[in-house]
N, CA, C and O atoms as a GROMACS GRO file, in nm:
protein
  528
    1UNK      N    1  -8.129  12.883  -1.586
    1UNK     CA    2  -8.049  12.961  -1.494
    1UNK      C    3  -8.113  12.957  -1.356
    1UNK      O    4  -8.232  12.984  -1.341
    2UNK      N    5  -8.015  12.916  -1.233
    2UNK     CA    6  -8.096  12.930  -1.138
    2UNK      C    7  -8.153  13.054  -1.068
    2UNK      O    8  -8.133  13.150  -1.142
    3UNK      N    9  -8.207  13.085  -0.973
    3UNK     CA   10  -8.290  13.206  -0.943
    3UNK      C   11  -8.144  13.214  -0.799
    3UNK      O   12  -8.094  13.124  -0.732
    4UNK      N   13  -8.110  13.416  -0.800
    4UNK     CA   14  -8.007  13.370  -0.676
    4UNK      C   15  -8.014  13.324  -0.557
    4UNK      O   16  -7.915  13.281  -0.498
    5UNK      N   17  -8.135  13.328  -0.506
    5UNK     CA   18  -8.175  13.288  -0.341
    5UNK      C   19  -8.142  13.108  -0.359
    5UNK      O   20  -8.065  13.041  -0.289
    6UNK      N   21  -8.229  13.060  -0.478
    6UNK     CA   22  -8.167  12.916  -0.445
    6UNK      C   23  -8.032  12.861  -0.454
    6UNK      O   24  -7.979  12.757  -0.414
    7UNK      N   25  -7.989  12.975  -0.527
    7UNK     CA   26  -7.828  12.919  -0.553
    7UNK      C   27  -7.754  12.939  -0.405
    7UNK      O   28  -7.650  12.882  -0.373
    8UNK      N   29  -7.834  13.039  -0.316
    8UNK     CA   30  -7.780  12.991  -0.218
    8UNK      C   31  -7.798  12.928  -0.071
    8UNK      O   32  -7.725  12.946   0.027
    9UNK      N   33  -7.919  12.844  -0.082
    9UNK     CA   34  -7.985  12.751   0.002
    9UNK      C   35  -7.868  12.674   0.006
    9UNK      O   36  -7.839  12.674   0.125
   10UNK      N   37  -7.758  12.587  -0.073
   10UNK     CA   38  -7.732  12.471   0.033
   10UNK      C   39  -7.587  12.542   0.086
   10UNK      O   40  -7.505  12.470   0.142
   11UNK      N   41  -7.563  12.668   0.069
   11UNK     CA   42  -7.468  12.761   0.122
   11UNK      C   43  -7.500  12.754   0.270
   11UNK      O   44  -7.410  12.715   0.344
   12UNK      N   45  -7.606  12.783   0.317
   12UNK     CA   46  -7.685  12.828   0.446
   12UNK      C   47  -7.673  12.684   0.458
   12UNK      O   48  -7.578  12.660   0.533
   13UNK      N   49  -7.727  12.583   0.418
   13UNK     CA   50  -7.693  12.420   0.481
   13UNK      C   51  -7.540  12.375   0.507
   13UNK      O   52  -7.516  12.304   0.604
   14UNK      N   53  -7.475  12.402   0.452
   14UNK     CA   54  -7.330  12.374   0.484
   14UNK      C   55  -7.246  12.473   0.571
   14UNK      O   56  -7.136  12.444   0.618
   15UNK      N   57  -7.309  12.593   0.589
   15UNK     CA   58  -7.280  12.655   0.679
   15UNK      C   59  -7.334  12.599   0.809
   15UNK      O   60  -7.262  12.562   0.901
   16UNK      N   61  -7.429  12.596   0.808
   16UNK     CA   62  -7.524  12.545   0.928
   16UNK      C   63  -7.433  12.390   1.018
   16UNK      O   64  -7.402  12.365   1.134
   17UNK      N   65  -7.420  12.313   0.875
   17UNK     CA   66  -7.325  12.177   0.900
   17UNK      C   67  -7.212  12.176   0.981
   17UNK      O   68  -7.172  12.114   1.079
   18UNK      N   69  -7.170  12.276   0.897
   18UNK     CA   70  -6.978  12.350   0.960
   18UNK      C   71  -6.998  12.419   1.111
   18UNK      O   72  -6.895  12.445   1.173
   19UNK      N   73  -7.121  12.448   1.168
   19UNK     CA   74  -7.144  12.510   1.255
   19UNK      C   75  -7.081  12.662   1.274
   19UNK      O   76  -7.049  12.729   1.372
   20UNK      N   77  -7.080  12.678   1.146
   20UNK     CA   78  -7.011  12.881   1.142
   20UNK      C   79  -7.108  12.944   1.106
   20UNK      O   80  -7.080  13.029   1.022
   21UNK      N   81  -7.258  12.937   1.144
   21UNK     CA   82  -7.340  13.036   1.074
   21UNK      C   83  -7.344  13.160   1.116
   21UNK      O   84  -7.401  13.172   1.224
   22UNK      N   85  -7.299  13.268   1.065
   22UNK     CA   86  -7.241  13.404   1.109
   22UNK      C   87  -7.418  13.474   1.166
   22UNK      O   88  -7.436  13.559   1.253
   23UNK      N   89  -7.497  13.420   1.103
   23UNK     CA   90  -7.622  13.521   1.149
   23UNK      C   91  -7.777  13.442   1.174
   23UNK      O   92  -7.773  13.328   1.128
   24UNK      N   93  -7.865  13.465   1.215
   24UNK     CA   94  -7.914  13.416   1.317
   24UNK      C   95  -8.015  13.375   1.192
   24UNK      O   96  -8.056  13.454   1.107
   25UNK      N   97  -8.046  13.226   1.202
   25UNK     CA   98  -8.164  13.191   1.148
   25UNK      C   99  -8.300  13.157   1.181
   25UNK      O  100  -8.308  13.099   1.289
   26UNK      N  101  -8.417  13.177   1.117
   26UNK     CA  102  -8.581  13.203   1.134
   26UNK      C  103  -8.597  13.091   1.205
   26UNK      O  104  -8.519  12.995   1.207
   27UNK      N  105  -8.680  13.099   1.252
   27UNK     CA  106  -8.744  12.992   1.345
   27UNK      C  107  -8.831  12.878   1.234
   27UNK      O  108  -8.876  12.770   1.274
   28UNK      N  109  -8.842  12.926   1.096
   28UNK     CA  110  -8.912  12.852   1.043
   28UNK      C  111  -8.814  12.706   0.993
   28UNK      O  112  -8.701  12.707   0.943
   29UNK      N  113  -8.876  12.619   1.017
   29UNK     CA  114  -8.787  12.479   1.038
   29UNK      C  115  -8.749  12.476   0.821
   29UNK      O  116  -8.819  12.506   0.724
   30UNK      N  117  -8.590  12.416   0.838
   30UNK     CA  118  -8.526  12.402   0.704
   30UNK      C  119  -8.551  12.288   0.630
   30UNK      O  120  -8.514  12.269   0.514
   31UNK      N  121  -8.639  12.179   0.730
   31UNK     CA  122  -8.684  12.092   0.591
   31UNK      C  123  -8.700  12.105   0.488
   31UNK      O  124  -8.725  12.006   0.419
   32UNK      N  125  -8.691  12.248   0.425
   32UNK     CA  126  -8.671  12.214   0.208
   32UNK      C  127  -8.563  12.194   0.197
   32UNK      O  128  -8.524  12.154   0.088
   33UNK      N  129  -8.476  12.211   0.295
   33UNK     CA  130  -8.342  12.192   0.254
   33UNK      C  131  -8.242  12.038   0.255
   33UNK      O  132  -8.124  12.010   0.235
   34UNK      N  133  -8.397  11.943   0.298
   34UNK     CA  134  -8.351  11.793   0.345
   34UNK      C  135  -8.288  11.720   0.201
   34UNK      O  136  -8.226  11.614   0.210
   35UNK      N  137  -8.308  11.784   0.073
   35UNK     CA  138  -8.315  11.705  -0.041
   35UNK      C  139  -8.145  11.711  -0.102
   35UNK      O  140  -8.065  11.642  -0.165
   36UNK      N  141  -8.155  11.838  -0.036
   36UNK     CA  142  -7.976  11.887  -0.130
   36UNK      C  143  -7.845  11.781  -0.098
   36UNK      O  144  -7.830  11.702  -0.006
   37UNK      N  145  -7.783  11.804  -0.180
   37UNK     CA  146  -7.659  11.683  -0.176
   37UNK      C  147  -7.570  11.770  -0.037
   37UNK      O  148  -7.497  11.691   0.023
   38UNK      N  149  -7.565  11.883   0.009
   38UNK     CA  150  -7.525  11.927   0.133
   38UNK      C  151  -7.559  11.912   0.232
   38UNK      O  152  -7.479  11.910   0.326
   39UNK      N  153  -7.669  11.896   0.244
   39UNK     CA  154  -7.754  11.802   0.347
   39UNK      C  155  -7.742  11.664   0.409
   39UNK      O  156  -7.768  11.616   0.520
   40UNK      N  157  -7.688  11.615   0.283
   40UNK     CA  158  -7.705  11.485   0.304
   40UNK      C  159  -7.558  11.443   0.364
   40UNK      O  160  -7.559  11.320   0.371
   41UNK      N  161  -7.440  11.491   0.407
   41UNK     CA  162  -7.366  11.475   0.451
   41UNK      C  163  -7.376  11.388   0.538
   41UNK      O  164  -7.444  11.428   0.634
   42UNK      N  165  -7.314  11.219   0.555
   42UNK     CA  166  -7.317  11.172   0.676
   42UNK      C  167  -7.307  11.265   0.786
   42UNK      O  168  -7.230  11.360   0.778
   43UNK      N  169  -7.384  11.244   0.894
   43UNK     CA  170  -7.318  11.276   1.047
   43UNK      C  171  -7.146  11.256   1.083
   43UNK      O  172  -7.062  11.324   1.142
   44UNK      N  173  -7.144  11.143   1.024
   44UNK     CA  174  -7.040  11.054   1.118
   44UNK      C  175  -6.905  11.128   0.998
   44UNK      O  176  -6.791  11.100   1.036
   45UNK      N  177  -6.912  11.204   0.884
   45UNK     CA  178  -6.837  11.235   0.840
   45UNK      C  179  -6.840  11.390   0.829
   45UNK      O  180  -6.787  11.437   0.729
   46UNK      N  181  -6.893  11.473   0.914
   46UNK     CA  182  -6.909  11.644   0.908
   46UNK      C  183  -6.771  11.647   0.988
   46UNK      O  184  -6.698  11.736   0.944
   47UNK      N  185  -6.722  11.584   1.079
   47UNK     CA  186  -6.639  11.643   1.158
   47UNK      C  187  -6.504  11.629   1.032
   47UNK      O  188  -6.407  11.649   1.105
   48UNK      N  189  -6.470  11.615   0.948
   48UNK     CA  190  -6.377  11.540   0.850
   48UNK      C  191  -6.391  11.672   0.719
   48UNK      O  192  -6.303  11.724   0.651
   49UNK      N  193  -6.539  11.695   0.723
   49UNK     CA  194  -6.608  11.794   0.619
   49UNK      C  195  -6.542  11.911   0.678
   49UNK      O  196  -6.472  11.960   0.589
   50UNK      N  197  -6.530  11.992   0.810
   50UNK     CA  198  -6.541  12.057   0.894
   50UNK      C  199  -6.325  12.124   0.923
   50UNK      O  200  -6.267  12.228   0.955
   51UNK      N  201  -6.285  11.972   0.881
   51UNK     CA  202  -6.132  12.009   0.866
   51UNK      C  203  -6.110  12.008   0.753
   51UNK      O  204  -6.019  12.083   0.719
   52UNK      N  205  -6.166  11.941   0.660
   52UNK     CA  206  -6.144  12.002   0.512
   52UNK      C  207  -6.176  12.146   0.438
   52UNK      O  208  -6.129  12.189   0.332
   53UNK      N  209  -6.254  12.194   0.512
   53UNK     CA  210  -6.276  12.324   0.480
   53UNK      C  211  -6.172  12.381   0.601
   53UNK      O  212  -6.056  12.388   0.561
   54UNK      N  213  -6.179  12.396   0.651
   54UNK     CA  214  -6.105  12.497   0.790
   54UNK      C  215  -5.975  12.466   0.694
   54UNK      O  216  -5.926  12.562   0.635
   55UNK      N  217  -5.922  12.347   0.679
   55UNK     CA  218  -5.772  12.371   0.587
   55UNK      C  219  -5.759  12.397   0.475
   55UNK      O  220  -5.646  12.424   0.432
   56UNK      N  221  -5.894  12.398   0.376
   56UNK     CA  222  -5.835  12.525   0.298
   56UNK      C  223  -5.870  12.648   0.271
   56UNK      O  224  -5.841  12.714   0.171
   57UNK      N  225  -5.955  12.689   0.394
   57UNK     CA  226  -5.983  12.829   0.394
   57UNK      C  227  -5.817  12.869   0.440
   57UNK      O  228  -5.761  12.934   0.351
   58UNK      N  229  -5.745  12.847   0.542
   58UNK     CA  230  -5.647  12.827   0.616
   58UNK      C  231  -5.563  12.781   0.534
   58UNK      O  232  -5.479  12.744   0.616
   59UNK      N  233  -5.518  12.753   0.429
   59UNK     CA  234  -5.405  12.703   0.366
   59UNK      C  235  -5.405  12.695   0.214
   59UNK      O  236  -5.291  12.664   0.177
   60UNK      N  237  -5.477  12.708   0.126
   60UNK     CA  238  -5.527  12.668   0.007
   60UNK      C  239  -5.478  12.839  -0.097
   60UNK      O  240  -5.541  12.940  -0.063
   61UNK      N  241  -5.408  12.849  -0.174
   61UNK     CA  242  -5.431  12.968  -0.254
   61UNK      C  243  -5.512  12.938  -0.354
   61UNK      O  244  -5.543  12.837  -0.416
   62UNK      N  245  -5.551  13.109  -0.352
   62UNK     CA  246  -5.698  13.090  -0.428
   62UNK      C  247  -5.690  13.067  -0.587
   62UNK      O  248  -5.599  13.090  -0.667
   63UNK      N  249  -5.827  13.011  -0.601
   63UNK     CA  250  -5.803  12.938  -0.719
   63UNK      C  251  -5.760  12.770  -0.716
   63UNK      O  252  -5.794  12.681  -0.793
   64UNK      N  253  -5.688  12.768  -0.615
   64UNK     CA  254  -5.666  12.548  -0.602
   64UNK      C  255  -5.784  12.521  -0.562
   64UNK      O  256  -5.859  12.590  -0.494
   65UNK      N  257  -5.806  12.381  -0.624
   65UNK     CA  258  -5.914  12.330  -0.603
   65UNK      C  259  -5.862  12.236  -0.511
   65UNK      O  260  -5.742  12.209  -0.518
   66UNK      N  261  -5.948  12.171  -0.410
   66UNK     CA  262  -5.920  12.059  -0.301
   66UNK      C  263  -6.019  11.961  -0.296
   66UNK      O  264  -6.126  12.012  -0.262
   67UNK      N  265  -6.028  11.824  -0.319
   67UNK     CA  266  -6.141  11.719  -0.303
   67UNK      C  267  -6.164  11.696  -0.188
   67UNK      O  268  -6.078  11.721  -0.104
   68UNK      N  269  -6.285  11.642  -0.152
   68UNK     CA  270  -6.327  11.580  -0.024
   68UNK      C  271  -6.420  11.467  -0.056
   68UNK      O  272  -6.523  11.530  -0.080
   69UNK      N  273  -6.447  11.350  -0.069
   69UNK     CA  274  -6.546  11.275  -0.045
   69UNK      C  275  -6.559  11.228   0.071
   69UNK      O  276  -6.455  11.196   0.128
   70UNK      N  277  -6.685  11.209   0.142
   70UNK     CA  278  -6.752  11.163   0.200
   70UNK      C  279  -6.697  10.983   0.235
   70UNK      O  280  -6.674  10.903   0.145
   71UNK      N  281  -6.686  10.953   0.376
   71UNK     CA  282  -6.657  10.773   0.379
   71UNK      C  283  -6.758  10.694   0.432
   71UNK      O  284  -6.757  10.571   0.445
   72UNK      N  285  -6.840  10.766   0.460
   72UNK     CA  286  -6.918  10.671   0.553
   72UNK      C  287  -7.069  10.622   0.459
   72UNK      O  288  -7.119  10.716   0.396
   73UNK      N  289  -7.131  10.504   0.448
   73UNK     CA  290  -7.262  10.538   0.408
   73UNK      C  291  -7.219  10.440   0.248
   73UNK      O  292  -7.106  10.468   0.210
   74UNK      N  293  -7.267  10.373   0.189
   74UNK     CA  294  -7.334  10.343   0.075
   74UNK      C  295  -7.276  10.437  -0.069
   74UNK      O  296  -7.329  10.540  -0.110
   75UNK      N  297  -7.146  10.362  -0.131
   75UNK     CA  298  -7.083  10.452  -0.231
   75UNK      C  299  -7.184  10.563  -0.305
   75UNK      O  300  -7.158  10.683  -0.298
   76UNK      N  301  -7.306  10.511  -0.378
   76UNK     CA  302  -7.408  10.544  -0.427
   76UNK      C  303  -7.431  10.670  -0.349
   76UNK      O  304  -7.470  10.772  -0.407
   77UNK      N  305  -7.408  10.668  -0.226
   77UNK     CA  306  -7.483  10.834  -0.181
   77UNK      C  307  -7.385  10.885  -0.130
   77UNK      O  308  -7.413  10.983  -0.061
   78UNK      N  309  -7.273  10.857  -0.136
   78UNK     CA  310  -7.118  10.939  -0.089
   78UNK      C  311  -7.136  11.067  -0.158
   78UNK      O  312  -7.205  11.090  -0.257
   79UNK      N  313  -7.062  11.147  -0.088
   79UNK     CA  314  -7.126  11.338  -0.143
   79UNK      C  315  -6.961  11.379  -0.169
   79UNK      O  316  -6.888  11.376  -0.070
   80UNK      N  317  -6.914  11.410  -0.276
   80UNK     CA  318  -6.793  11.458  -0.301
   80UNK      C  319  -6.782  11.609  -0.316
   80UNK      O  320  -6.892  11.651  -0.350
   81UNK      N  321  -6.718  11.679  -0.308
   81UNK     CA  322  -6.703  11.816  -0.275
   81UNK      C  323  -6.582  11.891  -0.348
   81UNK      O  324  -6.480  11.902  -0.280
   82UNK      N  325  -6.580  11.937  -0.461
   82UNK     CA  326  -6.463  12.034  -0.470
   82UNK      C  327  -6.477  12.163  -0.456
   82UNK      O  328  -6.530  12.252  -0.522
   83UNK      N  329  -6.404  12.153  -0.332
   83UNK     CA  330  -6.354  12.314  -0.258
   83UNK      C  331  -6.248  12.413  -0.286
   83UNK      O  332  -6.133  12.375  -0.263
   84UNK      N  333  -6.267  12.558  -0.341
   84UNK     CA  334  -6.194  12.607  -0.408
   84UNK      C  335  -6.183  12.730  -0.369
   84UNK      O  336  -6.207  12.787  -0.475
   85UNK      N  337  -6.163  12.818  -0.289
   85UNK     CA  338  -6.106  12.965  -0.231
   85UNK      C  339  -6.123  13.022  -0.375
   85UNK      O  340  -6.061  12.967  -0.466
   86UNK      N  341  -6.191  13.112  -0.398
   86UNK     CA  342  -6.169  13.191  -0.560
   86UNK      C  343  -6.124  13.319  -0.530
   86UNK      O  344  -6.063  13.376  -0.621
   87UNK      N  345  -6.142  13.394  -0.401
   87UNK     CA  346  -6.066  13.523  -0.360
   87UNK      C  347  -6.067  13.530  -0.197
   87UNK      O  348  -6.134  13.469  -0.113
   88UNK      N  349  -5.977  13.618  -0.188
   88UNK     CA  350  -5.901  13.641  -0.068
   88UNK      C  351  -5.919  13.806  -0.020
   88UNK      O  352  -5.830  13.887  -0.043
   89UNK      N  353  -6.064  13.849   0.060
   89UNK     CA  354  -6.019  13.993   0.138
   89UNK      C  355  -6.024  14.034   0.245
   89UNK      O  356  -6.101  13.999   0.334
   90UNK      N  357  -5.911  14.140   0.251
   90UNK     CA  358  -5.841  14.182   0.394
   90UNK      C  359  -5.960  14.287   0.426
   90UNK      O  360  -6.000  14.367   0.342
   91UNK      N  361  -6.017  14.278   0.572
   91UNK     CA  362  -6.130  14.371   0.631
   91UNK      C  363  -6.094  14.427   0.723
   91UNK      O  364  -5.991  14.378   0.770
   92UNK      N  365  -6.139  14.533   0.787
   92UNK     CA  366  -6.060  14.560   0.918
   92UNK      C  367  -6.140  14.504   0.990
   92UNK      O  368  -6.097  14.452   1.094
   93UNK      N  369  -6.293  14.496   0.956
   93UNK     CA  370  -6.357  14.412   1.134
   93UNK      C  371  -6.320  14.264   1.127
   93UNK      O  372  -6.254  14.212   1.218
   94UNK      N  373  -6.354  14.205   1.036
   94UNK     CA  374  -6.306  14.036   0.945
   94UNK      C  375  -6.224  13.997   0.944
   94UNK      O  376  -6.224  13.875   0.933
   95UNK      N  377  -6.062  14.085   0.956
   95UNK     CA  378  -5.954  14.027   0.902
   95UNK      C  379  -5.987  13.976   0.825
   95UNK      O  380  -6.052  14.051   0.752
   96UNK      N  381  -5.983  13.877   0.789
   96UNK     CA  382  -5.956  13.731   0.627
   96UNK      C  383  -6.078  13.749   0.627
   96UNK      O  384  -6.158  13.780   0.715
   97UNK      N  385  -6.092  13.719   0.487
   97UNK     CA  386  -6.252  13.645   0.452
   97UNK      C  387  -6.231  13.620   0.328
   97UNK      O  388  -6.158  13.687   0.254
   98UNK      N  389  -6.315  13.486   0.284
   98UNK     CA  390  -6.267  13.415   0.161
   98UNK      C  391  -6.353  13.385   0.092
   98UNK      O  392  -6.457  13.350   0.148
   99UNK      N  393  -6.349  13.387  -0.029
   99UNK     CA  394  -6.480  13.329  -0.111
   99UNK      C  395  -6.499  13.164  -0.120
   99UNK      O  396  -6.388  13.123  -0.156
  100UNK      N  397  -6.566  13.078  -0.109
  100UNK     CA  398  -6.534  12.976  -0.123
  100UNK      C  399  -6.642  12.918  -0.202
  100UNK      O  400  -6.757  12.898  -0.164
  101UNK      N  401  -6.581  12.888  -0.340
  101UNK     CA  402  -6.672  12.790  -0.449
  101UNK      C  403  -6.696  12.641  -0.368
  101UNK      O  404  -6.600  12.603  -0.300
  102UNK      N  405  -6.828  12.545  -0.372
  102UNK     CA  406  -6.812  12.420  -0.362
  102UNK      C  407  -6.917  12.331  -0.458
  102UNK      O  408  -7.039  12.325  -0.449
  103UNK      N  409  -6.844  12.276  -0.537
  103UNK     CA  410  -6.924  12.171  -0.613
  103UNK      C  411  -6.952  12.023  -0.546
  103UNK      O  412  -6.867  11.938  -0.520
  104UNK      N  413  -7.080  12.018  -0.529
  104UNK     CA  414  -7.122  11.889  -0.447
  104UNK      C  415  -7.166  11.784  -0.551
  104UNK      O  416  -7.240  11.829  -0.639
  105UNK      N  417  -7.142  11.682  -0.556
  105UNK     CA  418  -7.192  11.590  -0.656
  105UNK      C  419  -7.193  11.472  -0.568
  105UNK      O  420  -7.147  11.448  -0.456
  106UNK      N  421  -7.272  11.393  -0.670
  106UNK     CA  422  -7.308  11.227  -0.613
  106UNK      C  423  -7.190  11.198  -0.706
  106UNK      O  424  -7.134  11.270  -0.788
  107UNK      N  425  -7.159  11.012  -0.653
  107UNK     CA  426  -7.079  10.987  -0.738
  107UNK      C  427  -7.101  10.944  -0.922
  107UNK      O  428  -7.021  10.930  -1.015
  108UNK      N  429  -7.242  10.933  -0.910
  108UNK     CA  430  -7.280  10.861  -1.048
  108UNK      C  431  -7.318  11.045  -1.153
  108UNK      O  432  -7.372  11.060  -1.263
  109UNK      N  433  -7.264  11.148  -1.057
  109UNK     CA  434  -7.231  11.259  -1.142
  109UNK      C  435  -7.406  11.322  -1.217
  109UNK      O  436  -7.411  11.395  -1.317
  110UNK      N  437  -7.465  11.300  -1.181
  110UNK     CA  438  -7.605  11.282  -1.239
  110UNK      C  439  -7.682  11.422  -1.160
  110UNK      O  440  -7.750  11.505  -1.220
  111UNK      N  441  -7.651  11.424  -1.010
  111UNK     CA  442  -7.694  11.524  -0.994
  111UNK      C  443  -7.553  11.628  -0.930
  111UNK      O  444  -7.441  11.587  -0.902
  112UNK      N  445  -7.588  11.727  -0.922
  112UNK     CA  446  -7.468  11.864  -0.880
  112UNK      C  447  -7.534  11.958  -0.835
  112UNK      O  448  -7.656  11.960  -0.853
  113UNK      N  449  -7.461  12.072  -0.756
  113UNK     CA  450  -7.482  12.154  -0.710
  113UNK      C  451  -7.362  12.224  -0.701
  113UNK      O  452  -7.253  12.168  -0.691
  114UNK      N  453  -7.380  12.348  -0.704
  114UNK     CA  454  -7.261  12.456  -0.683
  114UNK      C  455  -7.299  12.579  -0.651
  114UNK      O  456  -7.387  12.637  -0.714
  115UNK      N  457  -7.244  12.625  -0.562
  115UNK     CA  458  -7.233  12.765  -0.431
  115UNK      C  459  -7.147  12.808  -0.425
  115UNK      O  460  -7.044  12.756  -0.467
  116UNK      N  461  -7.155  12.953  -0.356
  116UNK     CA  462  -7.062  13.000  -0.335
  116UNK      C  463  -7.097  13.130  -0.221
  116UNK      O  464  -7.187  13.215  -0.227
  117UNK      N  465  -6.959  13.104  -0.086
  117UNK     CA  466  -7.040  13.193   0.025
  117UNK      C  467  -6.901  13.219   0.059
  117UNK      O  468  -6.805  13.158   0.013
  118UNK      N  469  -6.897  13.338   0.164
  118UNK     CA  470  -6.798  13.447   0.230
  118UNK      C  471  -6.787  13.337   0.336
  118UNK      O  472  -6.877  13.253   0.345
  119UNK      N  473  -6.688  13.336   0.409
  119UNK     CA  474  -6.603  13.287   0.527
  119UNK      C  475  -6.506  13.359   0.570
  119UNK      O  476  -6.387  13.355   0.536
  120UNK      N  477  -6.575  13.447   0.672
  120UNK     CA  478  -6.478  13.534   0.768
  120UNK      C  479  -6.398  13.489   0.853
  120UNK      O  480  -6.457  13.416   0.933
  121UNK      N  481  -6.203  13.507   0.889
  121UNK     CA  482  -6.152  13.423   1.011
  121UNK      C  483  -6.200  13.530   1.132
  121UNK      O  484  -6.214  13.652   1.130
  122UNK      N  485  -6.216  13.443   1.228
  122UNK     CA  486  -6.250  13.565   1.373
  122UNK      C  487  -6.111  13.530   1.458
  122UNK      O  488  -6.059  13.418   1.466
  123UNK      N  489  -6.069  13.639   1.513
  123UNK     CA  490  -6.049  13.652   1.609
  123UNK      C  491  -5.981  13.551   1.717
  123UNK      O  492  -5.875  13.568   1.777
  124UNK      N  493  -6.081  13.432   1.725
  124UNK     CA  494  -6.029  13.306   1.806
  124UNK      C  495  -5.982  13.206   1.668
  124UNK      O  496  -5.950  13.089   1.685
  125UNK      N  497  -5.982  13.250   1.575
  125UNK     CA  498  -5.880  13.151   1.493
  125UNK      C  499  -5.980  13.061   1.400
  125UNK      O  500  -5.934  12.989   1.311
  126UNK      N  501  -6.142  13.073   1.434
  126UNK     CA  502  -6.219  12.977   1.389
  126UNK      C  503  -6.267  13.105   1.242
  126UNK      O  504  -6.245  13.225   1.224
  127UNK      N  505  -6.348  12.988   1.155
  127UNK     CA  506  -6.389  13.079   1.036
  127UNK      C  507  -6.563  13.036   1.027
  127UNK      O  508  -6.628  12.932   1.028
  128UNK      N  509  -6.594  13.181   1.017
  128UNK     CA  510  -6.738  13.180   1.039
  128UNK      C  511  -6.840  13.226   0.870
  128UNK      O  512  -6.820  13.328   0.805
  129UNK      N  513  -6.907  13.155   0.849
  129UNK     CA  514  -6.983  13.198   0.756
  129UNK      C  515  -7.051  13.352   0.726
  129UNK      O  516  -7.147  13.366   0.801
  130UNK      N  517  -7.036  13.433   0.667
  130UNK     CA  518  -7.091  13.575   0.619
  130UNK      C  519  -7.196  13.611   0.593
  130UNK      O  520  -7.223  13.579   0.478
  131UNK      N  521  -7.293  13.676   0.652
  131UNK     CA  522  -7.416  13.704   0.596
  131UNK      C  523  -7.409  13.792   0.462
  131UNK      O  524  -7.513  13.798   0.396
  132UNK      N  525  -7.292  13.862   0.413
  132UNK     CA  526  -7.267  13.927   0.295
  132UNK      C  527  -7.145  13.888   0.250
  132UNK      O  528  -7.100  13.934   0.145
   0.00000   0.00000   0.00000
């Protein structure tokens, strides 16, 4: 069983990726976090990562699952993603905020990872990661 803080390290990396990190992180540099299959997201494919989530935080009822793989880079290290809204709540400071499951896998299925973090919509329409 994992321990909960690590279950949610590559939460805080894919937040970080998505550029919605709702709360301010330590100055201490995230290199443990270089190894995770969230991490490893091409560059050249976050902006792609970035509308796949925004559309189904934004469009998806909860419970559908939505794929994403990765295009850029060496099939072998392509990072596939199923993204899944599991609940939906109404806040008064938050408006929306969503739960969002994501299973990251390689393609040879060997290694995985799975998270799960809050995504608040703000205000200007963008959705920001939750510190709770």
């Amino acid at each position: 069983m994992k321990k909960p803080a690590a279950r949610h390290l590559p939460a805080l990396v894919l937040a970080t990726v998505l550029g919605g990190l709702a709360f301010a992180s330590s100055a201490a540099p995230l290199s443990f976090l270089n190894q995770t299959i969230t991490a490893s997201v091409p560059a050249k494919d976050v902006p792609a990562l970035r509308k796949a989530v925004g559309d189904v935080l934004n469009n998806a009822a909860d419970k559908s699952t939505t794929q994403w793989t990765s295009s850029h880079g060496p099939r072998s290290r392509q990072v596939q993603m199923a993204l899944t809204p599991l609940q939906t709540s109404q806040t008064q400071k938050a408006n929306t905020c969503r739960l969002l499951n994501v299973e990251a896998s390689r393609p040879t299925g060997k290694l995985k990872e799975e998270w799960q973090f809050w995504f608040c919509k703000q205000p200007n329409g963008t959705w920001k990661a939750s510190a709770q």
